[in-house]
C-alpha positions in Angstrom: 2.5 -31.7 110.3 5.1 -33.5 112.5 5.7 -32.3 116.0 9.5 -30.9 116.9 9.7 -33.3 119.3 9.7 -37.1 120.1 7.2 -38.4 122.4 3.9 -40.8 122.8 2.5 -38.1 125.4 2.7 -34.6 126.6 4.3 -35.9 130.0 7.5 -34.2 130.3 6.9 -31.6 127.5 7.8 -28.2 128.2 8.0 -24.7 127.2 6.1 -23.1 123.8 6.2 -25.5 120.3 5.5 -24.0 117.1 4.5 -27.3 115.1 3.8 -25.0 111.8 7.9 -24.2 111.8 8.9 -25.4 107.7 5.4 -25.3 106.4 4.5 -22.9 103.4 2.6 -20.5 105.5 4.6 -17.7 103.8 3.0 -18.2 100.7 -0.7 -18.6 101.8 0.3 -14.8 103.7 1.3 -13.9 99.9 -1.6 -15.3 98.8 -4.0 -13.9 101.0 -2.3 -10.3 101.1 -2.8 -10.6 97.2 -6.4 -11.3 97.5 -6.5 -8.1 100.0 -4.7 -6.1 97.1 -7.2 -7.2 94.8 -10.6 -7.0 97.0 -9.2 -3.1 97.8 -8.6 -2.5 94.1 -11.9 -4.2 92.6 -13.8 -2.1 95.7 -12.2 1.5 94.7 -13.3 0.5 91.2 -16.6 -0.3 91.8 -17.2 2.5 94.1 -15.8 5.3 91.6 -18.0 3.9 88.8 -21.2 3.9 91.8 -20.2 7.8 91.9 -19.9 8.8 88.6 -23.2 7.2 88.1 -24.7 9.1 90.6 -23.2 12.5 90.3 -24.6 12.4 86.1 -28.4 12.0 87.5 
């Protein structure tokens, strides 16, 4: 990642950089929100069937 700025050093820098500004970062927060999704969905599932098993005992 390149920084938005020019400089050898930090003298002289001022204020708050975002150096991730342009990267794909939107798409590993897809990503990840996805794997949420699927980690809720795969859980529910797993937990009904731990239920069902119980309840026929």
């Amino acid at each position: 990642m390149e920084a938005p700025f020019d400089a050898n050093t930090w003298d002289g820098i001022t204020g708050a950089y975002y150096a991730g500004y342009g990267s794909v970062e939107g798409l590993w927060l897809l990503l990840i929100l996805a794997m949420v999704v699927i980690a809720i969905i795969f859980g529910w599932r797993h937990e009904e069937h731990a239920y069902k098993g119980l309840k026929k005992k």
